[in-house]
C-alpha positions in Angstrom: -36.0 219.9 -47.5 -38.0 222.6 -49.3 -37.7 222.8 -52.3 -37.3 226.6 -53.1 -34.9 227.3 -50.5 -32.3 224.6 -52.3 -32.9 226.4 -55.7 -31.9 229.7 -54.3 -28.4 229.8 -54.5 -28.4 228.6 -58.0 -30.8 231.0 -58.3 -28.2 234.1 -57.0 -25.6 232.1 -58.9 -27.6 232.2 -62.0 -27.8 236.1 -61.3 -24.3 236.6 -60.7 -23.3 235.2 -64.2 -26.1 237.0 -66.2 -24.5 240.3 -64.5 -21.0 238.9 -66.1 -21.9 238.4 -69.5 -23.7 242.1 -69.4 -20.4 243.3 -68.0 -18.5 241.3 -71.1 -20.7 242.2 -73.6 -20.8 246.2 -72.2 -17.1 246.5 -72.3 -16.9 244.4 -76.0 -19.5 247.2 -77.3 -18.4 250.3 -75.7 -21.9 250.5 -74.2 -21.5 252.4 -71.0 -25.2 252.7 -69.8 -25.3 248.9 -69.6 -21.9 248.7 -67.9 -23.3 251.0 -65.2 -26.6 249.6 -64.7 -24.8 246.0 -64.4 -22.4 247.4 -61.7 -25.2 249.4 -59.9 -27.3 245.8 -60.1 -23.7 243.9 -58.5 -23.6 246.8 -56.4 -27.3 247.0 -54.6 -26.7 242.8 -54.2 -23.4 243.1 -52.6 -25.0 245.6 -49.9 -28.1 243.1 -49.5 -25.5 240.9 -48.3 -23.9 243.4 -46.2 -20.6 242.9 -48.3 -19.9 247.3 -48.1 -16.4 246.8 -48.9 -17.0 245.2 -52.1 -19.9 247.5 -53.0 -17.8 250.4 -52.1 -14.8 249.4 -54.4 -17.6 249.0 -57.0 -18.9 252.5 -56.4 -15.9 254.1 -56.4 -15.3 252.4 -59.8 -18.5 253.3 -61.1 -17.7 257.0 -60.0 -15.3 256.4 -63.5 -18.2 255.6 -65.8 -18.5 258.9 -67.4 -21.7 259.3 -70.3 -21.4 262.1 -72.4 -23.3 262.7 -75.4 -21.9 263.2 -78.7 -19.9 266.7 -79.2 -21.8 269.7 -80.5 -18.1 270.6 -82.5 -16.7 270.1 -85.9 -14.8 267.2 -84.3 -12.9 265.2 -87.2 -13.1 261.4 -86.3 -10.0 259.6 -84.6 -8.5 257.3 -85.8 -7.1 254.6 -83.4 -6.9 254.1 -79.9 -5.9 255.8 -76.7 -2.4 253.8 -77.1 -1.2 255.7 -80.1 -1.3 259.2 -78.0 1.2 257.0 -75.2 5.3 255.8 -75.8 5.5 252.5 -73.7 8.6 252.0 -71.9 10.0 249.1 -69.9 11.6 251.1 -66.4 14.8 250.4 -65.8 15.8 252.8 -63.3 15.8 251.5 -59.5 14.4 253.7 -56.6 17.5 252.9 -54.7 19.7 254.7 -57.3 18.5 257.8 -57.1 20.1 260.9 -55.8 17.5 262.3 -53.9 16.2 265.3 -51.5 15.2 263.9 -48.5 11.0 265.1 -48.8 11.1 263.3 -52.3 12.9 260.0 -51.1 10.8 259.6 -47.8 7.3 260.5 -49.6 8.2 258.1 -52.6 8.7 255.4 -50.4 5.2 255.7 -48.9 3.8 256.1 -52.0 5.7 253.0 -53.2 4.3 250.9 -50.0 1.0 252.2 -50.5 0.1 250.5 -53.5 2.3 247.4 -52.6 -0.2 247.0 -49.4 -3.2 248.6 -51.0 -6.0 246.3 -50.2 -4.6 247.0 -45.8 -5.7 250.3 -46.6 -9.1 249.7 -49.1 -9.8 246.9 -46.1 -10.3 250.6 -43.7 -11.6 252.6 -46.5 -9.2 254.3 -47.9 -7.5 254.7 -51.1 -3.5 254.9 -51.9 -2.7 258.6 -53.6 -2.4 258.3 -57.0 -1.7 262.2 -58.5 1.6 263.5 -58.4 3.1 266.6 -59.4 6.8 267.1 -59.8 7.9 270.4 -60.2 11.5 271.7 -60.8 14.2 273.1 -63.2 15.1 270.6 -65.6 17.9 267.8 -65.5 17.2 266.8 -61.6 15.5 263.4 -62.0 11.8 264.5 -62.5 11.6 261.8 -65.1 13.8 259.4 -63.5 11.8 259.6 -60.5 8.7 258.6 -62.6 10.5 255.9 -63.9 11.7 254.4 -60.9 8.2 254.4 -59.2 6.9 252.2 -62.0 10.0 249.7 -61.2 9.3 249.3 -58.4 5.8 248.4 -58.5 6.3 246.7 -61.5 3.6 248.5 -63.8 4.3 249.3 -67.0 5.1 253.1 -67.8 3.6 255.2 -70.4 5.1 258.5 -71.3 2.1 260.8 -73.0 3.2 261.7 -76.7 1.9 265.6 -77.3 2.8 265.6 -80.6 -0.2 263.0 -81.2 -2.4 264.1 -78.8 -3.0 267.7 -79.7 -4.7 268.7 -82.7 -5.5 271.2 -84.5 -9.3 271.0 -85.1 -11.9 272.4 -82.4 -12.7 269.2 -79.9 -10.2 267.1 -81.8 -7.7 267.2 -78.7 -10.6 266.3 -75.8 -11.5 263.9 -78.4 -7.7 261.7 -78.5 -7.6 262.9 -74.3 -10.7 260.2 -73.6 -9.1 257.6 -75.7 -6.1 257.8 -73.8 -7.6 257.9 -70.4 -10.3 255.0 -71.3 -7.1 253.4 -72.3 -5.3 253.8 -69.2 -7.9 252.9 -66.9 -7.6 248.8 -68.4 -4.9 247.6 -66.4 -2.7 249.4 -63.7 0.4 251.8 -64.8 2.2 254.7 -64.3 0.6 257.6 -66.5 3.7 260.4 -67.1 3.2 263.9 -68.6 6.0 265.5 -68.8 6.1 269.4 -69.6 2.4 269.3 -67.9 2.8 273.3 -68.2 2.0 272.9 -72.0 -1.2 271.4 -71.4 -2.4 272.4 -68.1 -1.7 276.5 -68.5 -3.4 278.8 -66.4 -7.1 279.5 -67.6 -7.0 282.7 -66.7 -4.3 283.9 -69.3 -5.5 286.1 -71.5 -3.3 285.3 -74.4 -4.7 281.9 -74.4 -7.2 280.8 -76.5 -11.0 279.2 -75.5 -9.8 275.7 -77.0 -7.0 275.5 -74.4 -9.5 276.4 -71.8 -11.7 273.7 -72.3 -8.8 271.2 -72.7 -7.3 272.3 -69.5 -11.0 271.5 -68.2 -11.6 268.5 -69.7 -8.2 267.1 -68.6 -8.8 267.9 -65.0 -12.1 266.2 -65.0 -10.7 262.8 -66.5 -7.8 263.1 -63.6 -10.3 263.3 -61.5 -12.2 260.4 -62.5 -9.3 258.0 -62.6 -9.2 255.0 -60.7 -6.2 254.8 -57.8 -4.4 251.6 -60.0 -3.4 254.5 -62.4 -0.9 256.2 -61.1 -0.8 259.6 -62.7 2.6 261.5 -62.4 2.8 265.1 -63.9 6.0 267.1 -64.2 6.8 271.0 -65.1 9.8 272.8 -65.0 7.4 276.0 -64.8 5.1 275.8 -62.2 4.1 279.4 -62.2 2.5 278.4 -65.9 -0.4 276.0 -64.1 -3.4 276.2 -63.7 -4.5 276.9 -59.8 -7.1 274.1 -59.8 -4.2 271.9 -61.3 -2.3 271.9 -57.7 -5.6 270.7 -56.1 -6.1 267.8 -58.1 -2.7 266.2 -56.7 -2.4 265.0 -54.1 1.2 264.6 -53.7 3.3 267.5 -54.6 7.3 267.2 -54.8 10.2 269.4 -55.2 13.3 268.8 -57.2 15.7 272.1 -56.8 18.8 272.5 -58.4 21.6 270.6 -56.5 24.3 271.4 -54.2 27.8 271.2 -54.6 28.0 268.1 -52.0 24.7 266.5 -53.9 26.6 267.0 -57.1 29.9 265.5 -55.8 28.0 262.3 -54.5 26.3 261.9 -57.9 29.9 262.4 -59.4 31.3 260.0 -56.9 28.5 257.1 -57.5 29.3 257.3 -61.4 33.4 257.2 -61.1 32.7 254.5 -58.7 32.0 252.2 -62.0 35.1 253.4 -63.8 37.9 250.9 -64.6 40.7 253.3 -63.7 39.8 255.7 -60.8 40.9 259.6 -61.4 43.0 261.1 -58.9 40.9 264.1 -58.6 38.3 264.2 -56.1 34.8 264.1 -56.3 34.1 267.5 -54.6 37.0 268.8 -56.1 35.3 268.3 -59.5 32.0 269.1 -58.7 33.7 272.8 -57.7 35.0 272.8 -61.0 31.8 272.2 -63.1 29.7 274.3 -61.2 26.7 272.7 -63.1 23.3 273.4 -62.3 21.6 269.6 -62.5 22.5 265.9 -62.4 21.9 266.0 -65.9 24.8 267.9 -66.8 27.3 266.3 -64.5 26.3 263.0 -66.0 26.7 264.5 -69.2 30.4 265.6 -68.2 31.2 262.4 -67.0 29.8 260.6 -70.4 31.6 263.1 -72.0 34.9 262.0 -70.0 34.3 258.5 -71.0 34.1 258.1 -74.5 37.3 260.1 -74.8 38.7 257.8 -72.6 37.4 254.4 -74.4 38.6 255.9 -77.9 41.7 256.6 -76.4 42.8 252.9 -76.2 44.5 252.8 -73.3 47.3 255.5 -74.7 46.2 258.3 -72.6 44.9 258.5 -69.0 42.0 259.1 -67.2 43.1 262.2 -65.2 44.5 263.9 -69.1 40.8 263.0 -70.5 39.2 264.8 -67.1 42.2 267.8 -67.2 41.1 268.4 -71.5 37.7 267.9 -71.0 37.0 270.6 -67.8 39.1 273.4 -70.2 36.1 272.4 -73.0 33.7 272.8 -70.2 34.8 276.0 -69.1 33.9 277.4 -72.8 30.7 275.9 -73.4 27.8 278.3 -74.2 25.4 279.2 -71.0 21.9 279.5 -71.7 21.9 282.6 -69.8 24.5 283.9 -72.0 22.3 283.2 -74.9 19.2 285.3 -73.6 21.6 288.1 -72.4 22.8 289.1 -76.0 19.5 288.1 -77.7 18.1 291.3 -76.9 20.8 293.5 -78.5 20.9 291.1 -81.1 17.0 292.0 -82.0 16.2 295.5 -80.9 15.4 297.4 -84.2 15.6 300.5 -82.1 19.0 300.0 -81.5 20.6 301.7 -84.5 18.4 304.5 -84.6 19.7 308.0 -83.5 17.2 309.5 -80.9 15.2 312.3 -81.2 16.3 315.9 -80.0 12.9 315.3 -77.9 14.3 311.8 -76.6 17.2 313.3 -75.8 15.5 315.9 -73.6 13.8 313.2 -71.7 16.3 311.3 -71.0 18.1 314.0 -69.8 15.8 315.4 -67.3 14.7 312.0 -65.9 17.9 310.1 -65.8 16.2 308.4 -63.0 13.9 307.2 -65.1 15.9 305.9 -67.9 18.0 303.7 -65.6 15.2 301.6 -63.9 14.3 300.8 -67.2 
């Protein structure tokens, strides 16, 4: 036996675990430029064995490896990692127990099997989606539906916290932003921004300032860059407010409109379903009597419906708690009631007597005056 062909897979084997202890030693140190050249030498050896698969996976994780030099900006140092900018919660919420459109149901199912059979489709080169945007008024499951994804795969889900991630020096937010998304990209999860529409504004607004500009940039790049384990879900209740590149970068885009009356009823129907004495009102008679605008507020009504009826102690029943609690529902303050009187409420001009002038005008364009 020769001798030199007998040493040569020690030899690769040797290889192999000096690129492992770079990789170790890179990621211990923060040292990025070794961590790529170590995955670009893994990579050029995996081809030379015609394993493309595995050098494709490693390319498409060194497409990640972002080196930046230091910031030109009066950036004050951060202290901490990327987890202090994220609130860690354990999902409780089940896919199943959603009330659901029928788009958002069948398209988070296939999201959900995507990443449960990811290597079928990384096996034919492709990847499973990994950005979606949610969009919506509020109180119709946006969150929820985040929540739910993440049981079901069984990641862990982070909620982004604004209030420590923007800050009020120049660079200081892109600054806590990498933390957080070199933070994310160590283990699968589900990555949730809710109210995206306060960090990923339009560019083009004028009001805005540059800071916001180059954050909005900055935070599209890094969603770019993130590997398809992180599952990054973004939610707005104003969707008019993003960004137009924002809506490119996801690649799954969902709906969640007010509900119906009959979506409302069946939401109403699941709850009552769990009560220990059932009303005698029906569900869609109820749901006529709301007239809410969002599953939040029928759950709300129904909470509402149960404490009175738990501190009642059994003296009083469950049809008297619902009969007292729809008259305290009828009076509640609207939000649309709110903004119609706030603008009486702060016109200075509305005390002051016109002008003889004014008066003219408005009296030979009456036209005018009343589209206004």
């Amino acid at each position: 036996m020769n001798y030199a062909s007998s040493t040569l897979p020690f030899r690769v084997i040797m290889a192999k675990g000096d690129h492992l202890i770079s990789l170790v030693r890179a990621g211990a140190v923060g040292d990025k430029a070794m961590l790529r050249s170590t995955v670009e030498a893994l990579m050029a050896d995996e081809r030379a064995k015609s394993h493309h698969i595995l050098a494709d996976r490693l390319q498409r994780a060194l497409q990640t490896i972002s080196i930046t030099p230091p910031a030109l900006t009066n950036v004050q140092p951060v202290q901490g990692s990327g987890r202090d900018t994220i609130l860690e919660l354990t999902p409780q919420i089940r896919f199943e127990d959603l009330v659901l459109t029928l788009p958002a149901r069948a398209e988070g199912k296939q999201l959900i099997e995507e990443h449960m059979r990811a290597d079928v489709l990384r096996a034919h080169g492709y990847e499973p989606r990994h950005k979606i945007l949610l969009s919506g008024p509020p109180g119709n499951g946006k969150t929820s539906y985040a929540e739910a994804v993440a049981e079901a795969l069984g990641l862990p889900f982070f909620v982004v916290r604004y209030d420590a991630l923007i800050g009020s020096y120049l660079g200081e937010t892109n600054a806590r932003l990498r933390k957080l998304f070199d933070y994310v990209r160590t283990q699968p999860c589900v990555l949730f921004f809710d109210e995206f529409d306060s960090i990923g504004k339009e560019r083009g607004d004028t009001h805005e300032t540059g800071e916001i500009k180059r954050v909005v940039s900055f935070l599209l790049m890094q969603i770019d860059q993130l590997p398809s384990y992180v599952l990054t879900i973004a939610a707005t209740n104003h969707a008019e407010l993003l960004d137009r590149a924002v809506w490119r970068r996801f690649q799954l885009r969902l709906a969640f409109p007010s509900p119906q009356k009959n979506e409302v009823a069946a939401f109403l129907e699941r709850i009552i379903a769990f009560w220990p004495e059932q009303p005698k009102i029906s569900a869609v008679t109820l749901a006529g009597r709301l007239n809410v605008t969002s599953y939040a507020e029928a759950r709300d009504f129904c909470q509402n419906v149960r404490r009175r009826h738990i501190l009642g102690l059994g003296e009083i029943t469950i049809d008297s708690v619902i009969k007292a609690e729809l008259d305290l529902w009828a009076a509640r303050v609207k939000p649309e009631v709110m903004n119609a009187d706030r603008p009486n409420q702060t016109n200075p001009s509305a005390k002051r007597r016109p002008s003889t002038s004014e008066t003219n005008r408005n009296t030979t364009k009456p036209s005018k005056t009343r589209a206004l």
